[in-house]
LUMVEX-506357 format. One record per residue (C-alpha): residue number from 0; residue in three letters; x, y, z. Coordinates in steps of 0.2 Angstrom, whole numbers. Layout:
BEGIN
SITE;NUM;ala;X;Y;Z
...
end
This chain:
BEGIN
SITE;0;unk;0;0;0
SITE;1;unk;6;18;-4
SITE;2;unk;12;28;12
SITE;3;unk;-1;41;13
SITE;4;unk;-10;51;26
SITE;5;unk;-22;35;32
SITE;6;unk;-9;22;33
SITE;7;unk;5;33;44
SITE;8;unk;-15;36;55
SITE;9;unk;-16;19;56
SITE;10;unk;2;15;60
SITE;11;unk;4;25;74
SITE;12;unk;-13;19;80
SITE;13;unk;-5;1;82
SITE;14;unk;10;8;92
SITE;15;unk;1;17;102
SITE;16;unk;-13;3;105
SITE;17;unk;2;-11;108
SITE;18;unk;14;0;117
SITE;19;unk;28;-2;103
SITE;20;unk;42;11;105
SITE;21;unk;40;26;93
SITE;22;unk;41;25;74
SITE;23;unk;50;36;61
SITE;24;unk;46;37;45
SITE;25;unk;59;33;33
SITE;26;unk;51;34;15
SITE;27;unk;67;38;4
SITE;28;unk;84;32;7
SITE;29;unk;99;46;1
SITE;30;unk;86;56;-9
SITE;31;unk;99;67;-16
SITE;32;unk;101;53;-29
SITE;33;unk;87;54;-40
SITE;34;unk;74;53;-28
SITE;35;unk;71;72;-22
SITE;36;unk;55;77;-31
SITE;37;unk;45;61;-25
SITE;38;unk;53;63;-6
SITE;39;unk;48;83;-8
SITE;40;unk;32;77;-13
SITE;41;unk;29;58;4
SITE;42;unk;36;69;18
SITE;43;unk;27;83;18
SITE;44;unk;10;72;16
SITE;45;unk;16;63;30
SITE;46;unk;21;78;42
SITE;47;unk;1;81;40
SITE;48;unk;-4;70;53
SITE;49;unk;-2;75;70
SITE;50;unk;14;65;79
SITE;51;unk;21;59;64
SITE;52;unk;40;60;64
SITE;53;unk;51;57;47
SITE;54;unk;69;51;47
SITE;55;unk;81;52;32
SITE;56;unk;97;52;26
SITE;57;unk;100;67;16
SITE;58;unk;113;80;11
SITE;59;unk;112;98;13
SITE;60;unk;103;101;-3
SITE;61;unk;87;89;1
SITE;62;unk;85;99;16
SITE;63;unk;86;115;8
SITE;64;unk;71;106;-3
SITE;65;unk;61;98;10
SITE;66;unk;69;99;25
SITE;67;unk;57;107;36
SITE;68;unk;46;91;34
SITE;69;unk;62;80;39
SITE;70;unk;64;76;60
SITE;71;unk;80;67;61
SITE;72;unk;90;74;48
SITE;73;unk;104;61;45
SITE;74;unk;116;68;34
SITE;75;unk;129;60;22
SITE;76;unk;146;64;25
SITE;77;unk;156;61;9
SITE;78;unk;167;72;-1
SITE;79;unk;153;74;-16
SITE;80;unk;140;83;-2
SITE;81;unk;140;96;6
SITE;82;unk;141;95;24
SITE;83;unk;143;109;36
SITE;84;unk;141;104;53
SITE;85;unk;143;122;61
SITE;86;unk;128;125;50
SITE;87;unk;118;113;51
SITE;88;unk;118;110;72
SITE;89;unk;113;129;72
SITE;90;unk;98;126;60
SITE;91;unk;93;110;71
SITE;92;unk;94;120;85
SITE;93;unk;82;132;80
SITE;94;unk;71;122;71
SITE;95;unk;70;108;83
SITE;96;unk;76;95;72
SITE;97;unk;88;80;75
SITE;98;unk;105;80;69
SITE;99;unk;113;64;65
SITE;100;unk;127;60;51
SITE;101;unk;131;43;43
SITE;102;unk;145;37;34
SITE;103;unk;154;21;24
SITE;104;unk;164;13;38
SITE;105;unk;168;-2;28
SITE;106;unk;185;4;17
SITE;107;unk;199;-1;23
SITE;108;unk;203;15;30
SITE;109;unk;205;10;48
SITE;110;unk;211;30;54
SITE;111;unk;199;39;46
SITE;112;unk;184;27;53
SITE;113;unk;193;29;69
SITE;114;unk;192;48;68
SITE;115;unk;174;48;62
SITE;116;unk;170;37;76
SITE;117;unk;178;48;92
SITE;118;unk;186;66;86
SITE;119;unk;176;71;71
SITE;120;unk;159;66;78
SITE;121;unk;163;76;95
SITE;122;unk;166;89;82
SITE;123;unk;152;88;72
SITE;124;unk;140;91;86
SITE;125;unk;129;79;79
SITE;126;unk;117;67;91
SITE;127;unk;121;53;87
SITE;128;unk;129;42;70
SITE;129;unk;127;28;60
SITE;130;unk;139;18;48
SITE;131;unk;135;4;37
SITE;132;unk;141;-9;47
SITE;133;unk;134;-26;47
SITE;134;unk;130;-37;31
SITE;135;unk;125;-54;27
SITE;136;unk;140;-60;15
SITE;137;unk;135;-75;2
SITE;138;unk;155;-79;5
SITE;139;unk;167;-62;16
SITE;140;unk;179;-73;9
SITE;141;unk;177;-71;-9
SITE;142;unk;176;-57;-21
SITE;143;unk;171;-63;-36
SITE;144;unk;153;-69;-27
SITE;145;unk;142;-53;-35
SITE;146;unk;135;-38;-26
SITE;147;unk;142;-24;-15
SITE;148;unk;143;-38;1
SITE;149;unk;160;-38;1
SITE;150;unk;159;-20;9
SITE;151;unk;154;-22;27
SITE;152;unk;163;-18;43
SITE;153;unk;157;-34;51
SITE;154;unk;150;-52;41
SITE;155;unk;138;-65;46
SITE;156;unk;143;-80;38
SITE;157;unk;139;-97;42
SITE;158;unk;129;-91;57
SITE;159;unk;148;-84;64
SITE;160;unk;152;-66;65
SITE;161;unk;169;-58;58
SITE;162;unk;178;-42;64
SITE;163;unk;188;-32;54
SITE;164;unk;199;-18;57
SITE;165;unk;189;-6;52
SITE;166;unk;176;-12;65
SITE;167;unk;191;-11;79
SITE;168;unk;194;7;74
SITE;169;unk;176;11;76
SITE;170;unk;178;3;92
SITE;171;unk;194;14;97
SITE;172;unk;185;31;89
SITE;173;unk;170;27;103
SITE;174;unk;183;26;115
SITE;175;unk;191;42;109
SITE;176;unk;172;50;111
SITE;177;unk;171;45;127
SITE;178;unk;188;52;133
SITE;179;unk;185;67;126
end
């Protein structure tokens, strides 16, 4: 069914009947990438019933679209989107929004996911972050198997988990955090 006023109603009616813990509503994934007009068109329609809140990940120019419709702004941090994190905890701020950021801990850059992890997110200002992390491999061992699998921090295979070192750095960069 399409996402529309009377199915986000209905939604938060069964959380709030079944005491589930609250929903966001993530229509569009990295809208900047083709998907602008119809994410400008689902989150305003959604903001239009009363406690809805939307979630999305989102560069600076989808906010500067639709932003105002947006709760938790999660924002890309990659060298192709703007991101100015002075600006955008100041706009939160005074908007009320959330500001969260996300990035691709899974290169093999193990420094730079440890500085994402502790001194650039106590920079950032942001609430909290995400990084693609987890993934279900078809084989973390091979790379001629299809698919972007082969890009995850951490792999499920076999029912067994794998570390990496970019998982460790994460690991390290919270630590960092927490000194700081």
């Amino acid at each position: 069914p399409a996402l529309n006023q009377k199915t986000v109603r209905e939604i938060l009616e069964v959380v709030q009947r079944t005491g589930l813990r609250e929903i966001l509503f993530y229509p569009v994934d990295e809208p900047v990438f083709g998907r602008q007009k119809f994410a400008a068109q689902i989150y305003p329609e959604i903001k239009k019933v009363p406690g809805a809140r939307t979630y999305s990940t989102v560069a600076q120019q989808d906010i500067d679209l639709f932003g105002d419709f947006v709760d938790y702004r999660v924002y890309m941090v990659t060298g192709s989107h703007k991101f100015e994190p002075d600006r955008i905890r100041r706009e939160c701020e005074r908007s009320g929004k959330i500001f969260w950021w996300y990035s691709n801990s899974a290169r093999e850059y193990p420094a730079a996911n440890r500085n994402k992890s502790g001194f650039f997110a106590w920079r950032s200002g942001g609430t909290g972050q995400l990084f693609w992390a987890y993934c279900d491999a078809n084989d973390p061992f091979s790379d001629f198997n299809g698919g972007s699998n082969d890009h995850c921090a951490v792999y499920i295979f076999n029912d067994k988990i794998y570390s990496t070192i970019q998982w460790e750095a994460i690991r390290e960069g919270l630590d960092d955090l927490r000194y700081l």
